[in-house]
C-alpha positions as CSV (number, residue, x, y, z in Angstrom):
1,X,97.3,97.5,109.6
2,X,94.0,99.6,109.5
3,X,96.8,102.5,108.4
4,X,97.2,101.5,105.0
5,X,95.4,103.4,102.5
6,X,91.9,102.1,101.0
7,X,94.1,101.2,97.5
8,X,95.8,98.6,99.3
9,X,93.4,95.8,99.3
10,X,94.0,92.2,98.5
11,X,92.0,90.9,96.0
12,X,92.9,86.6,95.0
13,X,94.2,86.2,92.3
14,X,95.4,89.5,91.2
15,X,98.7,90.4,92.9
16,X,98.4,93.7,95.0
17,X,97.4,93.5,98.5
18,X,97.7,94.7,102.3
19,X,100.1,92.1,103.8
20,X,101.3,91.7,107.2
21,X,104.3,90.3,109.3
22,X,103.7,88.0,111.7
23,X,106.3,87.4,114.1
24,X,105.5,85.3,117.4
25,X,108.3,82.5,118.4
26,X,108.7,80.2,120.8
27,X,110.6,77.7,122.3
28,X,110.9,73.7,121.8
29,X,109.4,71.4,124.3
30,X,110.2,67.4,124.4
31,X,106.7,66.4,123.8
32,X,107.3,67.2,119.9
33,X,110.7,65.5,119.4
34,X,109.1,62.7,117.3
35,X,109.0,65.4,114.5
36,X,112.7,66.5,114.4
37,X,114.4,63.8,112.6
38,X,112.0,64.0,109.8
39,X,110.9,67.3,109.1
40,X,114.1,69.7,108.7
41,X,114.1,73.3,106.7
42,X,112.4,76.0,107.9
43,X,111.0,74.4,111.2
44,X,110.9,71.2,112.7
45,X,107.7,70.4,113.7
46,X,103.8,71.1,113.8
47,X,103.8,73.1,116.6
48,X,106.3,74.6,119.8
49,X,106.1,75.1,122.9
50,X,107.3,76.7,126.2
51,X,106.6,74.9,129.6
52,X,104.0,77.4,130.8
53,X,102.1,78.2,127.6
54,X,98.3,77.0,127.0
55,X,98.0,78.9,123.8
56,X,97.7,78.0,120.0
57,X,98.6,80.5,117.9
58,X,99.6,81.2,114.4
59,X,98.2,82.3,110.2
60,X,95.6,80.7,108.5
61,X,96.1,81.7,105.4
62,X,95.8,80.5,101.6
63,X,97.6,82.8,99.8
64,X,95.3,85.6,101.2
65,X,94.0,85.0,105.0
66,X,91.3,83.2,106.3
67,X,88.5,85.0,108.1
68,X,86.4,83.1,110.3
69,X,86.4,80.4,113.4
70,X,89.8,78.5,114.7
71,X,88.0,75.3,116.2
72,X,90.1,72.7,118.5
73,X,89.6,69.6,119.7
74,X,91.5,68.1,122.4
75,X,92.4,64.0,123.2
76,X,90.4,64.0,126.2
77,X,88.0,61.5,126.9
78,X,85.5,62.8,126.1
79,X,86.6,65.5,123.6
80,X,86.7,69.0,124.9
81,X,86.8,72.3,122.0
82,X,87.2,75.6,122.2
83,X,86.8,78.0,119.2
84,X,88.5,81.4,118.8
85,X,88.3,84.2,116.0
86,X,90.8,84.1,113.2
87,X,91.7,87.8,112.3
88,X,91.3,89.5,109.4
89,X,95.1,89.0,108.8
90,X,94.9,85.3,109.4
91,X,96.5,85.3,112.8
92,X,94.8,83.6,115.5
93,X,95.5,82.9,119.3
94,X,93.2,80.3,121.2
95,X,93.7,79.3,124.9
96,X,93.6,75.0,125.2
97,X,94.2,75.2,129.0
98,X,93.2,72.2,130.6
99,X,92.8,70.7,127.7
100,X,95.3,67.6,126.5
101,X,97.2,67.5,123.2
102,X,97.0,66.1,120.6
103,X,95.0,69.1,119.4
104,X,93.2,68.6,116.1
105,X,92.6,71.8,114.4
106,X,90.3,73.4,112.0
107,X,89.7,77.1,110.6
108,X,86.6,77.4,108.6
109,X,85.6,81.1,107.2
110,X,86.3,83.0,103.5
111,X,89.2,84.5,101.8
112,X,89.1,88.2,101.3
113,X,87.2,87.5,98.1
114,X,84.2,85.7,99.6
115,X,85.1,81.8,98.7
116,X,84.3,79.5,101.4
117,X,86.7,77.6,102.8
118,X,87.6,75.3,105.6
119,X,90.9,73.9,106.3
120,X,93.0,71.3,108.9
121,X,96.2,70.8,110.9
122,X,97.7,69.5,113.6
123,X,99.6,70.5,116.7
124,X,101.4,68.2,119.2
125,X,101.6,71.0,122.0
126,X,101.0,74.1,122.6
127,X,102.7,77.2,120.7
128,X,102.9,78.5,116.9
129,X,101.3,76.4,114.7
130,X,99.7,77.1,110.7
131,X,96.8,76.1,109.2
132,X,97.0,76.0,105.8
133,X,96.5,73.8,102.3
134,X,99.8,71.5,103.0
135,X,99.0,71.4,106.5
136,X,95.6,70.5,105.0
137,X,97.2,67.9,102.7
138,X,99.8,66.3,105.2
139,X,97.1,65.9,107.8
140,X,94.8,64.2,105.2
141,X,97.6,61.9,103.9
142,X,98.7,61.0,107.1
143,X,95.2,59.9,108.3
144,X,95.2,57.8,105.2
145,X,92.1,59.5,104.2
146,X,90.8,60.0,100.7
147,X,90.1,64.1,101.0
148,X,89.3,66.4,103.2
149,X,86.0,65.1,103.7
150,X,86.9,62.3,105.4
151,X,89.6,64.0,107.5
152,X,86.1,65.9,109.0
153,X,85.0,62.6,110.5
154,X,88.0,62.0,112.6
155,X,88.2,65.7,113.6
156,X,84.8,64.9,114.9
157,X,85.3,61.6,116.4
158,X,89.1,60.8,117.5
159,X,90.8,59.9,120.7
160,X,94.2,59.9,122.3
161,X,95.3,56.8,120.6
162,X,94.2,57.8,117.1
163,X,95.6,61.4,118.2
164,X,99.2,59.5,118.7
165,X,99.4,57.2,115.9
166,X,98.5,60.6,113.4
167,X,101.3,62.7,115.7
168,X,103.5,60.1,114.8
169,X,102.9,59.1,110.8
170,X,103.2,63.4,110.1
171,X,106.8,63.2,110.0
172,X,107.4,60.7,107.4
173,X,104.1,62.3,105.6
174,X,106.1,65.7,105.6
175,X,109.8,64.1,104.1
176,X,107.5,62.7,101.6
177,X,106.4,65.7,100.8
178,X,109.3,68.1,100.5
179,X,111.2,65.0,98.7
180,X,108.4,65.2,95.6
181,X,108.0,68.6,95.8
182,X,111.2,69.5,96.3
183,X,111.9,71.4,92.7
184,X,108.5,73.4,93.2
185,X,109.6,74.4,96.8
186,X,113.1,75.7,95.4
187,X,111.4,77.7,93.1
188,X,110.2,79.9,96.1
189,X,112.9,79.8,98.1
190,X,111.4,77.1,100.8
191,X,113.6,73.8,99.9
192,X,112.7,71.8,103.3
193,X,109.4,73.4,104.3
194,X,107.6,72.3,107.2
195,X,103.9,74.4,106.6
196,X,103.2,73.8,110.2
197,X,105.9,76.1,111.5
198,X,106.5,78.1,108.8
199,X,107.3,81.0,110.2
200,X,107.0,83.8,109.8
201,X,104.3,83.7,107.3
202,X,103.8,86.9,105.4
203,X,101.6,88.4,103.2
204,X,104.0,89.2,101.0
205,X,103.7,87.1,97.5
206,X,107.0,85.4,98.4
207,X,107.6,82.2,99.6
208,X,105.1,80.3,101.2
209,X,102.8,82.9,100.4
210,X,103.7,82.7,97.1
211,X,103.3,79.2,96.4
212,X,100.4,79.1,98.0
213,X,99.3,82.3,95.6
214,X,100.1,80.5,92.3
215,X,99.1,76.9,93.0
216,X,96.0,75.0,93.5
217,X,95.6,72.0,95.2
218,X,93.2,69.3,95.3
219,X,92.4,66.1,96.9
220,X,90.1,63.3,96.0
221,X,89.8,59.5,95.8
222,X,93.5,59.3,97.7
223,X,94.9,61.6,95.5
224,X,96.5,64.7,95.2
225,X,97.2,67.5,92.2
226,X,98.6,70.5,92.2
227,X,97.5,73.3,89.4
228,X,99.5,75.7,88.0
229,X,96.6,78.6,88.7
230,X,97.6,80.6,86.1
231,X,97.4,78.2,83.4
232,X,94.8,75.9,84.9
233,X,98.1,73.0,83.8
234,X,98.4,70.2,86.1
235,X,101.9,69.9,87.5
236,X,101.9,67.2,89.8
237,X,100.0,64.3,91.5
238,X,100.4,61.7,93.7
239,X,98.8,59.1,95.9
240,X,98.5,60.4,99.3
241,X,99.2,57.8,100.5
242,X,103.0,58.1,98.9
243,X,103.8,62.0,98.2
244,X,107.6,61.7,97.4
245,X,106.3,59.4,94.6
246,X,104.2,61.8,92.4
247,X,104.4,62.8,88.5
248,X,106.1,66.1,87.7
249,X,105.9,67.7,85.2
250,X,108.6,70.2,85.3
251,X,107.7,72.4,82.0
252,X,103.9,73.2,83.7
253,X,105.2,74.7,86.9
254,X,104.7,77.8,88.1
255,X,106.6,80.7,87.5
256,X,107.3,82.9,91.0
257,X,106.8,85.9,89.9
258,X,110.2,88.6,91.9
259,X,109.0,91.4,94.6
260,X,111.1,93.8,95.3
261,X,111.9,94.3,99.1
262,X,111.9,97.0,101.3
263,X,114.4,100.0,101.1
264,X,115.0,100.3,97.4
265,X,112.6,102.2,95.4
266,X,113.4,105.0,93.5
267,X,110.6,107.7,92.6
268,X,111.1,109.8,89.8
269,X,109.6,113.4,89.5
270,X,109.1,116.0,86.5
271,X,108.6,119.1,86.0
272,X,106.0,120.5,83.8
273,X,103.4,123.2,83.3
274,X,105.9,126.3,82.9
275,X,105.0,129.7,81.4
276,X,106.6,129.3,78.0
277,X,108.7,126.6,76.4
278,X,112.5,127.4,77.2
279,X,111.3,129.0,80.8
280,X,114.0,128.1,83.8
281,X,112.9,127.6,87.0
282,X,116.6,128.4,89.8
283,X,114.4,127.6,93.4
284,X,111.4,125.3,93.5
285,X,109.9,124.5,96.7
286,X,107.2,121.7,96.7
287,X,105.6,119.3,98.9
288,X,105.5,115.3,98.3
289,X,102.5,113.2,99.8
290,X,103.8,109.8,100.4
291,X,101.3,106.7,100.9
292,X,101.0,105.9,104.1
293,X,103.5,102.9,105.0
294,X,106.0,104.4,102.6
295,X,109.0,106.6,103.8
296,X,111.9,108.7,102.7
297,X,114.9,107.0,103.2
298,X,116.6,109.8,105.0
299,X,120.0,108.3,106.5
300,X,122.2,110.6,109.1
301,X,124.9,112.4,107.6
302,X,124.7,113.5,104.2
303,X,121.1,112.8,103.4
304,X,120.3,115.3,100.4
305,X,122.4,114.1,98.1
306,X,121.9,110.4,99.2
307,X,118.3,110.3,99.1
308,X,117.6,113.4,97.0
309,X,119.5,113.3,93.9
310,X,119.7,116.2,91.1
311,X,118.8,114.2,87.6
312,X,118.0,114.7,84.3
313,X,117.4,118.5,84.0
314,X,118.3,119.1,87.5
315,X,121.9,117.8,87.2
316,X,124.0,120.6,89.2
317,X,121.2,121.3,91.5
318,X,121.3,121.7,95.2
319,X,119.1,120.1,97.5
320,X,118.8,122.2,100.7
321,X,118.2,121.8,103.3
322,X,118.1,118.4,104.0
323,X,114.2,116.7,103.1
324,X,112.2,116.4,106.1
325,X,109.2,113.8,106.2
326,X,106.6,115.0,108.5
327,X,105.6,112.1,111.0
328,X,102.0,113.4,111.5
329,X,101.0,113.7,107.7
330,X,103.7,111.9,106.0
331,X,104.3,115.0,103.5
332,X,108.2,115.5,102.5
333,X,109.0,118.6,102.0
334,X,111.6,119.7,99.5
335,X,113.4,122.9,98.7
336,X,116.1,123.4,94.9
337,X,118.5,125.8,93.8
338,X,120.3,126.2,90.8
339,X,122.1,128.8,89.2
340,X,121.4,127.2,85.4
341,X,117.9,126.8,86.1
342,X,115.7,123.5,85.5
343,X,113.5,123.3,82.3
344,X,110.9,121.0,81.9
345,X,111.3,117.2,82.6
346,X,112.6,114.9,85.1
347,X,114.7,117.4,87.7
348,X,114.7,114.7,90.7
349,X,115.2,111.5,92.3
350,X,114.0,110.5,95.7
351,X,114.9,107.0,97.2
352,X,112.6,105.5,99.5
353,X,111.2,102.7,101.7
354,X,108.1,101.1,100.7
355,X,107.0,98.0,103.1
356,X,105.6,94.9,102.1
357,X,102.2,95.5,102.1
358,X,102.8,97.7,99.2
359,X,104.7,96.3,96.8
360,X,103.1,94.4,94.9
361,X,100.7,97.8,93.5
362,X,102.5,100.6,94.7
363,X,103.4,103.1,91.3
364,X,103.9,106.6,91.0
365,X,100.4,107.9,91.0
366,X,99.7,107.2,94.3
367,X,102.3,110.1,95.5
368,X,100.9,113.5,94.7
369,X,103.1,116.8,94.7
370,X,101.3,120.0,96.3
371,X,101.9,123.3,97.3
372,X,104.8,123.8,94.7
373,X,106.4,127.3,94.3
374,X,108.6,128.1,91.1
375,X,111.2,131.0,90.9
376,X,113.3,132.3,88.3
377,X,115.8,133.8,90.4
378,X,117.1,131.9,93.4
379,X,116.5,134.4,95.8
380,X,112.5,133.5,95.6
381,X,112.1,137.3,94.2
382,X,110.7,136.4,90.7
383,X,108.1,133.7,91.2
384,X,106.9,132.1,87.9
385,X,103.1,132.0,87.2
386,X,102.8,128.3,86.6
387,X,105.0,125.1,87.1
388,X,103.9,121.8,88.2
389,X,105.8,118.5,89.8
390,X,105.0,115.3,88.6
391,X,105.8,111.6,89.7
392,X,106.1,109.9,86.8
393,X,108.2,106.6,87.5
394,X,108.5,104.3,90.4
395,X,111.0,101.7,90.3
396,X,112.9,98.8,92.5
397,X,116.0,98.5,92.0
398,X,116.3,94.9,92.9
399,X,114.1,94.4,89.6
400,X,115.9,96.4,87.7
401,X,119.2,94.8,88.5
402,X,117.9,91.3,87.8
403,X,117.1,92.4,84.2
404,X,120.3,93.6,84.1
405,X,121.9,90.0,85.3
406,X,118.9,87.8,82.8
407,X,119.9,89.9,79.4
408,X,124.5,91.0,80.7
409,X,125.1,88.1,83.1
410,X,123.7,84.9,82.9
411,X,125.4,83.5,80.0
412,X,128.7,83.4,81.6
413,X,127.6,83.2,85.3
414,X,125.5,81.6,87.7
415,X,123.9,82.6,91.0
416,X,124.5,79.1,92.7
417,X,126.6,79.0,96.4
418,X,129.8,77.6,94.3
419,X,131.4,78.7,91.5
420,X,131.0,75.6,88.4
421,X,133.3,74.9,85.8
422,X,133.3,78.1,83.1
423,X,130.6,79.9,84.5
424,X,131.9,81.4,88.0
425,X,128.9,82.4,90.5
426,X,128.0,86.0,91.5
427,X,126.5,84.8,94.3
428,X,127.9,87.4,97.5
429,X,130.0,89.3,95.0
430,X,128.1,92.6,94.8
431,X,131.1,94.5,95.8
432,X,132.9,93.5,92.7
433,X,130.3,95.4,90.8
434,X,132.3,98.9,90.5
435,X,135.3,97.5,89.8
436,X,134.4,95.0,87.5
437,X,132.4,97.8,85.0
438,X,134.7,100.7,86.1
439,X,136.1,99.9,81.9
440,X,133.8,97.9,79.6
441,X,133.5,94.5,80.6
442,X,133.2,91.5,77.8
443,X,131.9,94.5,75.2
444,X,128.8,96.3,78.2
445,X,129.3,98.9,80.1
446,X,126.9,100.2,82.8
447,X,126.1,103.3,84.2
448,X,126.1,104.6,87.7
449,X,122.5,103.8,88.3
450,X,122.7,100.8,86.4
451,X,125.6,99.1,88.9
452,X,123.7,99.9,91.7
453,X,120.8,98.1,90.5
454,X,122.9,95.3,89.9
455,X,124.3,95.3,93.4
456,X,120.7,95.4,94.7
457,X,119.6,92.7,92.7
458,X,122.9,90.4,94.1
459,X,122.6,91.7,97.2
460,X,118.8,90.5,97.8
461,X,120.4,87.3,96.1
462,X,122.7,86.8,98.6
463,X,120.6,87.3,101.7
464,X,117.7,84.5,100.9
């Protein structure tokens, strides 16, 4: 994503960071059917496969991505390896033809903030596979090794026997491990994980991702614990040996912190700088530079006053014609009339689409308004000396709206998939919104902009 502006790096731990979408499936093949029964959730197994496929490929990541070396080794007699670059994203993609599975993985390289770091997994075939800390840890566990260290030797030495019996103990390793960690992995959203076929992993501080952004684990003398980062609290451990045994301690886990998806911001702009207090402006032309990676959400039909809306001191105002985002330097340009004149202070609302790579430090100064023309008459004869836009506030809605549910809703309801006894779910009832606050509803009423978020925030609910 070499686009993205320089202000989107990644830096571990602080949230903000270039994140990408990895996308690459691929199909089942029998060889891998000793992992269905056991695994469940999001994927069935440490790897998949088609019939003619000889690749490995998939994210090393841990919380941000690995850079460095993807090294396997094969069950042949005697081993054969091949090593491929990981990618600055995390992605890899290593050809093991003519090699024979079980394929014993490693990636060794550094985060994006220099920290050493080498890490294992496993893949019964060919096709997408992870390498990751729980891949890390199941791999370990299953081995009946006491840390990572010791996992090293068999990747080193190992055969197809050993290479079988390790295939085979992953499974009940993994339901071990998503029965113990089961209220952590609900927290983000990943209730019956499988790391090794996660997919697709994104950069995006959300599931996997997230977890793997807030938690530290570490292994030693047979043991596993997982940190809560920010607090430096232990939160559970367990033998590895037994994982769906552990000690949790429920009041030290992590908190997942919301990001907004794509689709749903809302910038805000102002106007300021005007000859003399009291001064009007009735036509304003300016010109918008948008980060690269965000975009105006500029739907057919009547676009203006969907994606361009008169507020504030621009109530009454008409946006025309319809805002245009140039392709080549991603600049929207906008054009107001109004026959009672703006004054100072927030005249507009634009909507827009801002991907994942951007959301966890996108704001409002990274737009910048340019080349902006003021009138006082709205025939562009009297042009005003001075008058400048400003972007003052960017917001999601989807975090808006859950505000709106924590401190109005959750009292009374819940966001479960049934409704429980007294307090009904909203779960996939966003279009009861506008009816249900059209009068005041149990003593609150909402504005316009303030149902919307709502629905945004139950929307997104509804769709995880």
């Amino acid at each position: 994503m070499a686009a993205f502006p320089l202000f989107l790096k990644r830096v571990l731990p602080i949230k903000g960071a270039p994140m990408r979408k990895i996308s690459k499936p691929m199909l089942c093949s029998s060889l891998i059917a000793l992992f269905l029964s056991a695994c469940g959730g999001s994927g069935s197994s440490p790897a998949t496969t088609s019939a003619t496929s000889s690749v490995l490929q998939g994210v090393a990541a841990s919380g941000n991505p690995l850079s460095g070396t993807l090294s396997v080794s094969d069950c042949s007699f005697p081993n054969r390896s091949t090593n491929a670059t990981i990618n600055q994203d995390g992605t890899f993609s290593v050809s093991v033809a003519g090699m024979s599975p079980p394929y014993f993985i490693r990636a060794s390289g550094t985060t994006s903030t220099g920290t050493p770091l080498t890490l294992y997994s496993l893949a019964s075939a060919t096709g997408m596979i992870n390498v990751n800390p729980l891949t890390n840890l199941l791999v370990v566990a299953a081995a009946g090794e006491a840390d990572s260290s010791g996992f090293a030797s068999i990747y080193a030495n190992h055969n197809l026997s050993s290479g079988q019996s390790l295939v085979a103990a992953l499974p009940r390793a993994i339901s071990a491990m998503q029965a113990g960690l089961q209220p952590l992995f609900s927290l983000y959203g990943i209730a019956g994980l499988n790391p090794f076929s996660y997919h697709p992993y994104q950069f995006n501080y959300q599931g996997l991702d997230g977890l793997f952004e807030d938690v530290v684990f570490t292994l030693s003398s047979r043991t596993t614990t997982l940190s809560n980062k920010s607090t430096g609290t232990d939160f559970y451990s367990a033998q590895l040996g037994n994982l769906g045994n552990g000690v949790l301690q429920s009041a030290s886990l992590p908190t997942p912190t919301q990001y907004p998806k794509p689709g749903n911001a809302r910038l805000t702009l102002q106007l300021s700088g005007l000859p003399a207090p009291g001064t009007v402006v009735k036509r304003l032309k300016t010109t918008i530079q948008f980060p690269l990676g965000v975009a105006f959400n500029n739907h057919s039909g009547a676009a203006a006053v969907n994606t361009a809306i008169p507020s504030g001191g621009g109530l009454g105002a008409i946006v025309y014609p319809s805002p245009a985002l140039s392709s080549t330097n991603n600049q929207l340009s906008l054009e107001l009339s109004s026959l009672n004149g703006i004054g100072a202070g927030e005249f507009l609302t634009l909507r827009c689409i801002v991907t994942y790579a951007q959301l966890s430090n996108i704001k409002a100064s990274d737009f910048s308004a340019t080349q902006t023309l003021v009138y006082g008459d709205i025939y562009k004869q009297q042009k005003l000396k001075s008058g400048t836009v400003t972007l003052t506030n960017l917001v999601f809605p989807v975090v808006e709206g859950n505000t709106l549910y924590t401190d109005l809703c959750a009292t009374c309801h819940t966001l479960s998939s049934t409704d429980t006894v007294g307090k009904p779910t909203l779960l996939n009832k966003a279009g009861l919104i506008p009816a249900t606050f059209a009068t005041v509803h149990h003593n609150t009423a909402l504005t316009q902009q303030q149902m919307e978020d709502m629905q945004a925030f139950l929307t997104d609910q509804s769709q995880k």
